[in-house]
N, C-alpha and C positions, 0 to 999 in steps of 0.2 A: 494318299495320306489324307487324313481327313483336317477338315478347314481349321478346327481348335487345337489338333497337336502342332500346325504348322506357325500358329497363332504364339502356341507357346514357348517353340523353337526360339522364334524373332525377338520372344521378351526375354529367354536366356542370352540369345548375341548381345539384347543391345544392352543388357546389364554387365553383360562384361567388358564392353566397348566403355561406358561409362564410367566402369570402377565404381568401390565403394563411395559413398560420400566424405569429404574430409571430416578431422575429426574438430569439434567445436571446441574454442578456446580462448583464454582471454590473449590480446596481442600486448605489445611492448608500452612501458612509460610513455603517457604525453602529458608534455603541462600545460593543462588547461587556464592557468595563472601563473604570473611572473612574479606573485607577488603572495603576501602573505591574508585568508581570508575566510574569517570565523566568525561565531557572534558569541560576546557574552552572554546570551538568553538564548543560544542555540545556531545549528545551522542545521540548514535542509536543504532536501532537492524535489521538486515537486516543477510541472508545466505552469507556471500562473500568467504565460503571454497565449496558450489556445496552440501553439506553430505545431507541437506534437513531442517537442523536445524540454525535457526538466531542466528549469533555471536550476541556480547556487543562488540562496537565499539567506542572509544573514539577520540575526536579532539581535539589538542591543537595547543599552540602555535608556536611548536615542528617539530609535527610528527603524524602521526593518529597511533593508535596501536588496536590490538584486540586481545579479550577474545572468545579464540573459544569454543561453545556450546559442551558437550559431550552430553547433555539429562538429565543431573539433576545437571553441575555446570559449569560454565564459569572457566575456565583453566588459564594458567598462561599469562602476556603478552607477548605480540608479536610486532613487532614494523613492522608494514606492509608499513610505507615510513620515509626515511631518511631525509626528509625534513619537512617544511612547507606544508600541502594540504587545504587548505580552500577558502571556496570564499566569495566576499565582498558582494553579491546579494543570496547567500546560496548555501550549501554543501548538498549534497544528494546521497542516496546508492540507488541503484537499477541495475537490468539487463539488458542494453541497450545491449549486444553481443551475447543474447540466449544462453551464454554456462550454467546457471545453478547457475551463482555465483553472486552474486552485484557487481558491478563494481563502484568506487568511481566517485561521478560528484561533478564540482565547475562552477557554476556561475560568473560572476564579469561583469565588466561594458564594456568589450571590445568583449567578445567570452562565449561558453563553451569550458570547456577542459573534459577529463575521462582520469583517470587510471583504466585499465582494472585491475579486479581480475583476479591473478594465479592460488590460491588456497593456497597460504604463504604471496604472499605481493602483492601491487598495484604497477603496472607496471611504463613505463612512460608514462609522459605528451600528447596528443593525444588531435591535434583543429577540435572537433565536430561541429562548426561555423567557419564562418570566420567572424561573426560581433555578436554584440550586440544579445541576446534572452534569455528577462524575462518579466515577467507581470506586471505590477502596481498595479494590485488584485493579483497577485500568481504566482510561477512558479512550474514545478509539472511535476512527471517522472511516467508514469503506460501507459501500454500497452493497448491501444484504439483500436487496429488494429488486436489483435486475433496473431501474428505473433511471439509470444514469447519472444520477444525484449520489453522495454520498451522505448515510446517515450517522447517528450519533447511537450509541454503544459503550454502555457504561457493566462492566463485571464485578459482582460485588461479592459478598462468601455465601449469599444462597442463590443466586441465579444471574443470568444475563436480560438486561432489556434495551431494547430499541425504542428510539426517537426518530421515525423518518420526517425525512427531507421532503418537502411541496415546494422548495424550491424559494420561498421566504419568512420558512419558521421550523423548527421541528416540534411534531404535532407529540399527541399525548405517547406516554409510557405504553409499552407490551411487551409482555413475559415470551421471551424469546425461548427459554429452559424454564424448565420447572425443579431444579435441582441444580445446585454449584456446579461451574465449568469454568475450570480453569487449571495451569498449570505451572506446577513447581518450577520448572525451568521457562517458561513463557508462555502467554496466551497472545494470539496474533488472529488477523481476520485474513482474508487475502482468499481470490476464489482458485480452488485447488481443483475443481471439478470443469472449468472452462464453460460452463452456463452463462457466464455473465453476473453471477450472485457471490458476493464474497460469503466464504463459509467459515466458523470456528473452528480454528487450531489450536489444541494445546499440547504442550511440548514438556512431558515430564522424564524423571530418570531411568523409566523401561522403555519410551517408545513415544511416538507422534499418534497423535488419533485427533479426527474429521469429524464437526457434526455438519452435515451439510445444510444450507440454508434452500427453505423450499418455497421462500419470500414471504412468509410467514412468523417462522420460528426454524428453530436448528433444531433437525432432526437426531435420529439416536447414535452413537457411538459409532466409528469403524476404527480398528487400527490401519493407520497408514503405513507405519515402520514394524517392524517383527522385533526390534532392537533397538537401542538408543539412538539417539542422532542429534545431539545439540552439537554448540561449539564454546568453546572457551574464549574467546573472542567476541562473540554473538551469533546468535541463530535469526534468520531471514524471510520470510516467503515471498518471493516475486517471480513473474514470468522471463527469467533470461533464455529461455530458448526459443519466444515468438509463437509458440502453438496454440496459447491463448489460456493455459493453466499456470497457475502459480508454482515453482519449484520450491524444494526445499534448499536452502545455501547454510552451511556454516563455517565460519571463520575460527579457523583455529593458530595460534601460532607460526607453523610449518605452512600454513595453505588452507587454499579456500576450494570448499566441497560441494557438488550440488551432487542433489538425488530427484530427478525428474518423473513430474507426474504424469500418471496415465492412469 
């Protein structure tokens, strides 16, 4: 018998010695808190200690404070700014400095600002703009450009443009589309392709469709879905299955849905 059919013998045993792989799913209720913990200017979950695990992030009228993640419960608070942090146009966590950690961003009608994460608290005030940048359809922080930082992405009703990130400013305007992109049921970033580049998703009432991002600009159309796929609830894109692409999830009343990319 020749060496490859025996070869292939040994990978039918040990597949069925193995079995299938179980099937993936969410496990049982844990309370991650004992207690009651929201903000009135928002709540988030985002990494801004670096460990690899997203804090529970609250905004008030206050102070932003955070519950940092151990792996199975959100900790005691922390009061990560002594003041006010929010913005009039939106408040957003992400990694625009590549070190590893979210860094707090605020919107408002004149500039952006970031306070950098330490790894204990949000540093100071820091003008990422020197004018105005947000969208009329969205404003929106994910990494387009593969560089580790995330940038800044504003959709407006004739096209999308990018602000990337150096890491202590985001640099000039660039026509990411040369024609409106965006969708009826939601426009999201999130890399659906596993490059390492978040790509534009928009999510309207026939179907999902991809521009992908070539770190440049978003390329031309693909459909992703053949048929609808939002939820009533919210529609999501992140990676819960760890392959390194972003799924589709939506929440609908009855249960929560994914459609996983490849």
């Amino acid at each position: 018998m020749k060496k490859t059919s025996v070869k292939l013998i040994a990978a039918v045993v040990l597949l069925s010695t193995l079995g299938s792989p179980a099937q993936a799913q969410f496990n049982l209720n844990e309370s991650w808190t004992q207690n009651p913990y929201f903000g009135s200017r928002g709540t988030f979950f985002a990494d801004v200690t670096g460990d690899g695990r997203a804090d529970a992030i609250v905004v008030n009228n206050d102070k932003v404070t955070v519950r940092r993640s151990n792996g199975s419960s959100f900790t005691d608070n922390e009061s990560w700014t002594q003041n006010p942090y929010f913005g009039s146009r939106g408040t957003f966590f992400a990694d625009v400095t590549g070190d590893g950690r979210a860094d707090a961003i605020v919107v408002n009608n004149d500039k952006v600002t970031v306070r950098r994460s330490n790894g204990s608290s949000f540093t100071d005030n820091e003008s990422w703009t020197q004018n105005p940048y947000f969208g009329s359809r969205g404003t929106f922080f994910a990494d387009v450009t593969g560089d580790g930082r995330a940038d800044a992405i504003v959709v407006n009703n004739d096209k999308v443009t990018v602000r990337r990130s150096n890491g202590s400013s985001f640099t000039d305007n660039e026509s990411w589309t040369q024609n409106p992109y965006f969708g009826s049921r939601g426009t999201f970033f999130a890399d659906v392709t596993g490059d390492g580049r978040a790509d534009a998703i928009v999510v309207n009432n026939d179907k999902v469709t991809v521009r992908r991002s070539n770190g440049f600009s978003f390329t031309d159309n693909e459909s992703f879905t053949q048929n609808p796929y939002f939820g009533r609830r919210g529609t999501f894109f992140a990676d819960v299955t760890g392959d390194g692409s972003a799924d589709a999830i939506v929440v609908n009343n009855d249960k929560v849905t994914v459609r996983r990319a490849f």
